[in-house]
C-alpha positions in Angstrom: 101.9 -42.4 -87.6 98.4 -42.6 -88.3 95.6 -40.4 -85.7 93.1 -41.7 -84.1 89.4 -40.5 -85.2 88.1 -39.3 -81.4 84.2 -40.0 -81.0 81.9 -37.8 -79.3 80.1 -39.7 -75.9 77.8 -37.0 -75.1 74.6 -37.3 -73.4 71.9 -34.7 -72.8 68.7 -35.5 -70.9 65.5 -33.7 -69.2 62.9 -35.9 -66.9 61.4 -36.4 -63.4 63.5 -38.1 -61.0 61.7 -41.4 -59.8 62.8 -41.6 -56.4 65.4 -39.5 -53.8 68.8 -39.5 -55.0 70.8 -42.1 -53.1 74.0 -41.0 -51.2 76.6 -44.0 -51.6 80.2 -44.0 -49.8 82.5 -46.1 -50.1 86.2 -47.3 -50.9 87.4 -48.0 -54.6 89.9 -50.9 -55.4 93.1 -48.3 -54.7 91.8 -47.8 -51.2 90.4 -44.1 -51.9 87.1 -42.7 -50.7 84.4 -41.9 -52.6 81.1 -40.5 -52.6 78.2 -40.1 -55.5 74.7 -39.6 -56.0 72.9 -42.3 -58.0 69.4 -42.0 -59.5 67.0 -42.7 -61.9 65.6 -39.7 -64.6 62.1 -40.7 -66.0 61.8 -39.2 -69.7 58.5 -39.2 -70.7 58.4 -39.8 -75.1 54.7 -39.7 -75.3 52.0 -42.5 -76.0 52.3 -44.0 -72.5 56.2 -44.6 -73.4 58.6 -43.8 -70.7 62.3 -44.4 -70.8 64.1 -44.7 -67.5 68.1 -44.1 -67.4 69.9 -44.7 -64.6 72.9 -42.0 -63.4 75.5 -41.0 -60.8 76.9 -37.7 -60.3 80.1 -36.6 -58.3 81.5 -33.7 -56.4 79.2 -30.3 -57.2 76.4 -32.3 -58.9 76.4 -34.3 -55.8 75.5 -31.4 -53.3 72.9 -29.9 -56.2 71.0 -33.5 -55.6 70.7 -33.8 -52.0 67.6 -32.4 -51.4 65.4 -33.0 -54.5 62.4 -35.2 -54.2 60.8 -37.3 -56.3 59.0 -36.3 -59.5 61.8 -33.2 -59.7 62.6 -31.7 -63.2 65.8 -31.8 -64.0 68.5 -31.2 -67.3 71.4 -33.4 -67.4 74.2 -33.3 -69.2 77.4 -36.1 -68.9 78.7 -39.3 -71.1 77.3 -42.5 -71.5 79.4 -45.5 -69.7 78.7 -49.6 -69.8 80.5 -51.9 -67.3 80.7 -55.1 -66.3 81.0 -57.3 -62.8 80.4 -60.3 -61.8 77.4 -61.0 -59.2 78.2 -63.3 -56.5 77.0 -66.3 -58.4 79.6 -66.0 -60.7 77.2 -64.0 -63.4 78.3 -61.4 -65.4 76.1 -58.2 -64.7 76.5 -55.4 -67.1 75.2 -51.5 -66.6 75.1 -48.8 -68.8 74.4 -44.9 -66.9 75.2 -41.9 -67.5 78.3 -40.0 -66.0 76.7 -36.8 -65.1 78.8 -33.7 -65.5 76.0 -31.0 -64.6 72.9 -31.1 -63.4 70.4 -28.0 -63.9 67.0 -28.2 -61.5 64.4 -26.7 -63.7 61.1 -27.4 -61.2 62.1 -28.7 -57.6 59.4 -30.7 -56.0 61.1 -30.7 -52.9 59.5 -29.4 -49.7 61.7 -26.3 -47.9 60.4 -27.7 -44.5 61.5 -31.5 -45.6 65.0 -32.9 -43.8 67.9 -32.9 -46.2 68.3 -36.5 -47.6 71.7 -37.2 -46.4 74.5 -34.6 -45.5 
């Protein structure tokens, strides 16, 4: 029987969120509720060179994002995933994020008075 060699799909990021964090419900293809978090980490390389990476988080990491703002400072830690759909001309659509297993705010922009993004 021969073994498998077993990669590593480990991703480690730091950068400003660009927008809120967007809440998203909704039903997978076995009928089961979900909710996430998806957003977009700006990581600023230097020389006017900015990479932007999109990523959803579940469960804990969730609730951790609710309430950041904009231009936040956060570490992220998860695994790289790519998928494919089809778009409702028949196109095939492919996105790569990252599947975010912990999320550490380092500076919070957010404002204590500011209404929570979505509960």
């Amino acid at each position: 029987m021969r073994n498998k060699a077993t990669g590593i799909n480990r991703v480690e990021l730091k950068g400003n969120l660009v927008d809120k964090p967007e809440l998203r419900s909704g039903t997978d293809k076995k009928g089961r509720e979900f909710q996430n978090v998806t957003f977009t980490i700006a990581i600023n390389e230097g020389e006017d060179k900015v990479t932007f990476i999109d990523c959803v988080a579940w469960y804990n990491e969730k609730n951790l994002l609710k309430d950041e703002a904009k231009g936040s400072f956060i570490h992220v830690t998860g695994k790289l995933r790519k998928y494919s759909y089809e778009n409702e001309y028949g196109d095939k659509k492919w996105i790569t994020q990252v599947i975010v297993d912990m999320v550490k705010i380092i500076y919070s922009k957010k404002k204590q008075s500011e209404e929570p993004a979505f509960e």
